[in-house]
FIKE-604939 format. One record per atom (N, C-alpha, C): residue in one letter; x, y, z. Coordinates in steps of 0.02 Angstrom, whole numbers, plus 50000, padded with zeros to 5 digits. Example, Ala and Ser with C-alpha at 12.3 -4.5 7.8 and 13.67 -1.06 7.14 Angstrom:
2
A506604971650390 A506154977550390 A506604983550390 S506424988850354 S506844994750357 S506455000250394 
***
This chain:
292
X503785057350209 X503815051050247 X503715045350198 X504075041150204 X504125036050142 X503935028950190 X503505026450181 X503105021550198 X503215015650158 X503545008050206 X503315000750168 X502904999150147 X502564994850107 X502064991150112 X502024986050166 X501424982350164 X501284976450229 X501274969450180 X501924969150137 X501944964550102 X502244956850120 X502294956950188 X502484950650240 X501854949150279 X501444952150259 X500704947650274 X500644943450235 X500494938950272 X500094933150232 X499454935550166 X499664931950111 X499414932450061 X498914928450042 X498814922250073 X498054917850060 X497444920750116 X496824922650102 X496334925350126 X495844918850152 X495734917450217 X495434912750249 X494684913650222 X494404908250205 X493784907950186 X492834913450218 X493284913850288 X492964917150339 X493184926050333 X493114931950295 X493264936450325 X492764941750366 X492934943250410 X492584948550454 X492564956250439 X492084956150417 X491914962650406 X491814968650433 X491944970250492 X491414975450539 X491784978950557 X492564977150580 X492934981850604 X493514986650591 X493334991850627 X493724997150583 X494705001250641 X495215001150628 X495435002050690 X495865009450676 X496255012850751 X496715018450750 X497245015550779 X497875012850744 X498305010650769 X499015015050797 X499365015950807 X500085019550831 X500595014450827 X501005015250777 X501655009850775 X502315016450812 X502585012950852 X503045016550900 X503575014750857 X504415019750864 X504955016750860 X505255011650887 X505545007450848 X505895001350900 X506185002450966 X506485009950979 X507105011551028 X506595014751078 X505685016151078 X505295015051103 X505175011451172 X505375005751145 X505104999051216 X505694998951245 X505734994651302 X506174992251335 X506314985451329 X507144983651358 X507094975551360 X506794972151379 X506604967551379 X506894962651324 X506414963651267 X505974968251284 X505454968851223 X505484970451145 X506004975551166 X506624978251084 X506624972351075 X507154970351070 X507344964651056 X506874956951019 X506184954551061 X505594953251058 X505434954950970 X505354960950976 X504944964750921 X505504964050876 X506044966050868 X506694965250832 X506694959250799 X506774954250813 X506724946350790 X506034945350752 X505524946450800 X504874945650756 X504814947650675 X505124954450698 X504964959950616 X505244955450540 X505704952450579 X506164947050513 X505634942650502 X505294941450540 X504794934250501 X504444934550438 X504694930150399 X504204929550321 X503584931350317 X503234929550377 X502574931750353 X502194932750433 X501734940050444 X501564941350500 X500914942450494 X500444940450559 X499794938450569 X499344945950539 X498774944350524 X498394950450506 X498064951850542 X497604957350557 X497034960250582 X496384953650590 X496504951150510 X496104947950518 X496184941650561 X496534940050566 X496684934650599 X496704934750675 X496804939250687 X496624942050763 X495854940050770 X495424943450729 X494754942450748 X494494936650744 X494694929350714 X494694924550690 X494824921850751 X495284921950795 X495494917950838 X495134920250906 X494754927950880 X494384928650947 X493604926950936 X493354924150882 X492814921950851 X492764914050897 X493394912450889 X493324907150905 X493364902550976 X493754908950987 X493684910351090 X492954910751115 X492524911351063 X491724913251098 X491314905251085 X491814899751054 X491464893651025 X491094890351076 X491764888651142 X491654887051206 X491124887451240 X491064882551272 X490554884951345 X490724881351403 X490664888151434 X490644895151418 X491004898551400 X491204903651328 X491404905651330 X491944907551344 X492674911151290 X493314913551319 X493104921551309 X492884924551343 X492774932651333 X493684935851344 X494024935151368 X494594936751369 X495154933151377 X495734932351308 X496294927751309 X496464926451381 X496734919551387 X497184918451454 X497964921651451 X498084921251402 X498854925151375 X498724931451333 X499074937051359 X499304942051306 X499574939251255 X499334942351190 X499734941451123 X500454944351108 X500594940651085 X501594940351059 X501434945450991 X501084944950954 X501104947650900 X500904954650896 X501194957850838 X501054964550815 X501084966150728 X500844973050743 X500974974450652 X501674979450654 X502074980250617 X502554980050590 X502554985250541 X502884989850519 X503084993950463 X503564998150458 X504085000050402 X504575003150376 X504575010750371 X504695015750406 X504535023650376 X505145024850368 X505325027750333 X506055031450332 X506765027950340 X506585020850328 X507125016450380 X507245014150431 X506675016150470 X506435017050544 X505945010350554 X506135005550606 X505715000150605 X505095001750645 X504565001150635 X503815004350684 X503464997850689 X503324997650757 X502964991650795 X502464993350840 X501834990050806 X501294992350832 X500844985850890 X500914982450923 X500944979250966 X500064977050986 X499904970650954 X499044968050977 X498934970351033 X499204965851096 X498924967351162 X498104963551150 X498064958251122 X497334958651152 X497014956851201 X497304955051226 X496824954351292 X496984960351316 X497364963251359 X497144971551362 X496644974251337 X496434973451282 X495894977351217 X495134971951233 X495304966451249 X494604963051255 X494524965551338 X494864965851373 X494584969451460 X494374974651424 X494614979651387 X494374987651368 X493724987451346 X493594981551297 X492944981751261 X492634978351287 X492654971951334 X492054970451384 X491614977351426 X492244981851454 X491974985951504 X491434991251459 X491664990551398 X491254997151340 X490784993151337 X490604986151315 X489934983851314 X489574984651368 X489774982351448 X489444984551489 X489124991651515 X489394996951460 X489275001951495 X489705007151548 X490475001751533 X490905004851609 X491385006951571 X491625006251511 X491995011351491 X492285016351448 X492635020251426 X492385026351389 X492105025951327 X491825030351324 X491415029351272 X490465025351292 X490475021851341 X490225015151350 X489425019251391 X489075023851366 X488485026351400 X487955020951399 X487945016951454 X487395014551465 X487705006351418 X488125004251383 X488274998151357 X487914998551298 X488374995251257 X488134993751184 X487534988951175 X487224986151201 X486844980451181 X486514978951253 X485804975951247 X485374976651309 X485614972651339 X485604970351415 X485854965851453 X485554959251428 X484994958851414 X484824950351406 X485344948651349 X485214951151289 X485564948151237 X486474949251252 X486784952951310 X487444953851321 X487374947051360 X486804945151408 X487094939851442 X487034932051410 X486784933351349 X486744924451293 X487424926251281 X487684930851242 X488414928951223 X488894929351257 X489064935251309 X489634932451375 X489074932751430 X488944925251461 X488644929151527 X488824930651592 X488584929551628 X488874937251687 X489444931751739 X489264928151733 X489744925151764 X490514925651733 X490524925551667 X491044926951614 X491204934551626 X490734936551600 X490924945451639 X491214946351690 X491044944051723 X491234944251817 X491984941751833 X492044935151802 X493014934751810 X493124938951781 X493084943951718 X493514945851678 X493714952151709 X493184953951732 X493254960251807 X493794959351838 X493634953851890 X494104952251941 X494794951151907 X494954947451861 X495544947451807 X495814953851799 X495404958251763 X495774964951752 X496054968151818 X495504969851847 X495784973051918 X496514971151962 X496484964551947 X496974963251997 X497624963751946 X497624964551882 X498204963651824 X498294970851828 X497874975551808 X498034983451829 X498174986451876 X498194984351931 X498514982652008 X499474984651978 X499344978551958 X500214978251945 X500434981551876 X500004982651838 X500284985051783 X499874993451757 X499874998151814 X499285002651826 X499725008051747 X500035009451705 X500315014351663 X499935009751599 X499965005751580 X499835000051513 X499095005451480 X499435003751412 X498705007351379 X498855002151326 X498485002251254 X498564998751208 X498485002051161 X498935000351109 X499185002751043 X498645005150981 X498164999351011 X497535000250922 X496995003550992 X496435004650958 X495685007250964 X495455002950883 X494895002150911 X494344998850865 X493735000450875 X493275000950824 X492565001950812 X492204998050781 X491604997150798 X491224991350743 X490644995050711 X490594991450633 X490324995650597 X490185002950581 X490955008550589 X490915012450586 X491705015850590 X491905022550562 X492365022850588 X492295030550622 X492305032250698 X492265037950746 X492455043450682 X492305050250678 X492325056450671 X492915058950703 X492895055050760 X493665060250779 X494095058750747 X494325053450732 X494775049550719 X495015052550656 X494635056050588 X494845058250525 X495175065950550 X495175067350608 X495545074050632 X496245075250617 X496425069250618 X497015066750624 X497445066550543 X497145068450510 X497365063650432 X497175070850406 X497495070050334 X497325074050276 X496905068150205 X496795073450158 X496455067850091 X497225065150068 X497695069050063 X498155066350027 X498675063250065 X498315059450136 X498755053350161 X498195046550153 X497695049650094 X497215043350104 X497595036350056 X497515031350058 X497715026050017 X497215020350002 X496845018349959 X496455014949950 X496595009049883 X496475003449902 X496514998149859 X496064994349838 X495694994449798 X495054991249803 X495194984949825 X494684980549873 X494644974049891 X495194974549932 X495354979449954 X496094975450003 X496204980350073 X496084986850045 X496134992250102 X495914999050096 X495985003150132 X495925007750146 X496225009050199 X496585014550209 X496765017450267 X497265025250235 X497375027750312 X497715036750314 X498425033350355 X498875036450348 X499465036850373 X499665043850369 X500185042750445 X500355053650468 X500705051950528 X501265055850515 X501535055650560 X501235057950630 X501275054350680 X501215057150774 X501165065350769 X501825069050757 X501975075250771 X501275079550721 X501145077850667 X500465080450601 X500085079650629 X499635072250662 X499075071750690 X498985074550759 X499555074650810 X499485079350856 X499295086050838 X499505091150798 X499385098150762 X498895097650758 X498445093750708 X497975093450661 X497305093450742 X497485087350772 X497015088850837 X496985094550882 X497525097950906 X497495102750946 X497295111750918 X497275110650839 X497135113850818 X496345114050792 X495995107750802 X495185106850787 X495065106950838 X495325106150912 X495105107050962 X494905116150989 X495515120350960 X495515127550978 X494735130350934 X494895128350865 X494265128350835 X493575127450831 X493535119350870 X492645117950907 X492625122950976 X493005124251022 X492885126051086 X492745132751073 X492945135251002 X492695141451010 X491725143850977 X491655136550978 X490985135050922 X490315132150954 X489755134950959 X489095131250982 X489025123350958 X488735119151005 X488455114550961 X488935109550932 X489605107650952 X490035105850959 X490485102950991 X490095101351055 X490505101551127 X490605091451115 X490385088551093 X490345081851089 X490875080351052 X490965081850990 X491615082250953 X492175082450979 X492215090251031 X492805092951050 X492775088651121 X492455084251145 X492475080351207 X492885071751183 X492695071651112 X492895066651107 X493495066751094 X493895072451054 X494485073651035 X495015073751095 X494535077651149 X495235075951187 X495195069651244 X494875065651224 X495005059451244 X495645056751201 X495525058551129 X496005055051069 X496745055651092 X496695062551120 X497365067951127 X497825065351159 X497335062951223 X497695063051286 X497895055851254 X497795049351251 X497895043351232 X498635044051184 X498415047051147 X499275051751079 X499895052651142 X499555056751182 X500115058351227 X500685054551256 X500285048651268 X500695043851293 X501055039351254 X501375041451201 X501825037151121 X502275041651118 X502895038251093 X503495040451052 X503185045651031 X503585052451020 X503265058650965 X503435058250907 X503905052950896 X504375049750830 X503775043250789 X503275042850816 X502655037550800 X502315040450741 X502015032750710 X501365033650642 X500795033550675 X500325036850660 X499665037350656 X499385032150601 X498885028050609 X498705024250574 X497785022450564 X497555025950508 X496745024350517 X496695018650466 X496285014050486 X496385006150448 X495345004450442 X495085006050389 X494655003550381 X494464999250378 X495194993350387 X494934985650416 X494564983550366 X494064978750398 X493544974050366 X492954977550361 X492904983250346 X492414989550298 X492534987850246 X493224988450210 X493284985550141 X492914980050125 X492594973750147 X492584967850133 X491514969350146 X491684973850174 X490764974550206 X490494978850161 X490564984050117 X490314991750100 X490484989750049 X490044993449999 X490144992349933 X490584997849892 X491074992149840 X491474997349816 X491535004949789 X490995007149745 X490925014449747 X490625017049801 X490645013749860 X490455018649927 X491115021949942 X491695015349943 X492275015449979 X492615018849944 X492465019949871 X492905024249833 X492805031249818 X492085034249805 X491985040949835 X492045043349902 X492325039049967 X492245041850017 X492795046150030 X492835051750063 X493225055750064 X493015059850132 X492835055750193 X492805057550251 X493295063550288 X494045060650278 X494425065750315 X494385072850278 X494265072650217 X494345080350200 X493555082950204 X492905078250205 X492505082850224 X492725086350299 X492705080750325 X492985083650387 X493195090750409 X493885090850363 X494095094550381 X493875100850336 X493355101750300 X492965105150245 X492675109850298 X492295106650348 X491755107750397 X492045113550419 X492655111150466 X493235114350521 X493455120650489 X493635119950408 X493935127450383 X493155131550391 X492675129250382 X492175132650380 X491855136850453 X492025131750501 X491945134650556 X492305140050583 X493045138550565 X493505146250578 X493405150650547 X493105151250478 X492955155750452 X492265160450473 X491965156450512 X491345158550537 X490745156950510 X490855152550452 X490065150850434 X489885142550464 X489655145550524 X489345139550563 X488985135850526 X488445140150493 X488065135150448 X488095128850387 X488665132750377 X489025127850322 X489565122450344 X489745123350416 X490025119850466 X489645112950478 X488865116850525 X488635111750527 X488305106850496 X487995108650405 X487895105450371 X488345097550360 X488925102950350 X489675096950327 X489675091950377 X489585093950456 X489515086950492 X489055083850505 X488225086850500 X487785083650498 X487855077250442 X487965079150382 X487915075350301 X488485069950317 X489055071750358 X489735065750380 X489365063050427 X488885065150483 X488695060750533 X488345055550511 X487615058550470 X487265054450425 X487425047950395 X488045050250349 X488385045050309 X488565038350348 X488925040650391 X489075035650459 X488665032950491 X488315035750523 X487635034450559 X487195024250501 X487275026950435 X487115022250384 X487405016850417 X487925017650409 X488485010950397 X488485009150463 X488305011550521 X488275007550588 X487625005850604 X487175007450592 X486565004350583 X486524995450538 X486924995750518 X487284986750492 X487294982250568 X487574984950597 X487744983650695 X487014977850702 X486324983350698 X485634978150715 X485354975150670 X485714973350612 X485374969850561 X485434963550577 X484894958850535 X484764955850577 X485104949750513 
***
């Protein structure tokens, strides 16, 4: 698979970068969407220069200036990320406001992933408070009403990047640049395998069931994309947060998957070492989350 670069990003770095977030994106084939949306995405892809990650978070930094508060765009975003495989144009589509209803409901506690909400209610209600919460409810509900199939393209994490997520990848789709990136690229059809095959593997394993619960949350979400799609793990603004020989000995997906050969083979023990020492590692870097 022969991969572009993202060399129609913008090249000046805003004084402000955000550090924290880490994402799993899916760029679909163009012949993917429907009209007028082809088309939409078609025109876009030509533009000289296309918005970044970062810039997304920038503009939702700044949605929180208000008071009260913009907890969720009034408009869906036009923009997406963009990339070349094979000749094949792949469009991976923001959606954020879709993604800010998703991650309001995870802070509260309401949705997956979301046990009990990320952050205690007093300090959730200084930065959106409940009244802000409360349209964004009534907003979603009545928009998923009419648009009940819609999922969105990225997943994101803060200060951390999920365990499941390196299921998906090998070491030698890793790519790392110092100061600029990190991320795995794999084709849809690889990272589907790669999951349904760590899935046969934990279910047959003690002590594991959390892993293999989260995976097929991952699965089912895969399901619903082109099978002709990239898999995309983007360490985001980790690069800009973690220090460089962290980012450069890290080699997450192949412990990972270090663990997994170990578990089929039957030495649990050496299984669960490998993910305790990956949980650990992680566990570090999201603990950044309550600093103060």
């Amino acid at each position: 698979m022969t991969e572009s670069s993202d060399s129609r990003a913008p090249s000046a770095r805003s004084a402000l970068t955000v550090p924290y977030a880490s994402y799993l994106r899916v760029y679909e084939p163009l012949g993917a969407f429907p009209e007028p949306e082809r088309t939409h995405w078609s025109q876009y892809a030509r533009r000289p220069e296309i918005p970044s990650y970062q810039d997304e978070l920038r503009r939702a930094l700044a949605d929180l200036v208000p008071v009260p508060p913009v907890g969720v765009p009034v408009h869906e975003s036009a923009d997406a990320f963009v990339a070349e495989v094979d000749g094949v144009l792949l469009v991976c589509p923001w959606r954020t406001r879709l993604r800010a209803w998703l991650a309001l409901a995870e802070l509260a506690g309401a949705g997956p992933g979301g046990a009990g909400g990320q952050f205690p209610a007093p300090v959730l209600d200084v930065a959106l408070p409940p009244v802000v919460r409360g349209q964004a409810a009534a907003d979603y509900e009545r928009w998923r009403e009419r648009n009940p199939d819609a999922r969105p393209w990225i997943r994101s994490a803060v200060w951390q990047v999920p365990l499941r997520w390196f299921v998906l990848f090998t070491d030698d789709e890793r790519e790392y640049v110092p100061g600029e990136r990190l991320r795995y690229r794999a084709p849809m059809v690889q990272g589907r395998r790669r999951l349904a095959r760590a899935l046969r593997t934990l279910r047959g394993a003690e002590g594991f069931a959390a892993l293999a619960e989260a995976l097929v949350d991952v699965g089912r979400w895969l399901e619903e994309f082109h099978p002709g799609s990239m898999i995309e793990l983007d360490y985001g603004g980790l690069v800009h947060g973690l220090p460089e020989e962290r980012l450069a000995g890290d080699r997450s997906a192949a412990d990972l998957a270090g663990g997994l050969t170990a578990l089929r083979e039957g030495d649990e023990a050496a299984a669960q070492e490998a993910y305790e020492l990956l949980a650990a590692r992680w566990r570090a870097v999201r603990e950044r989350l309550f600093a103060n």
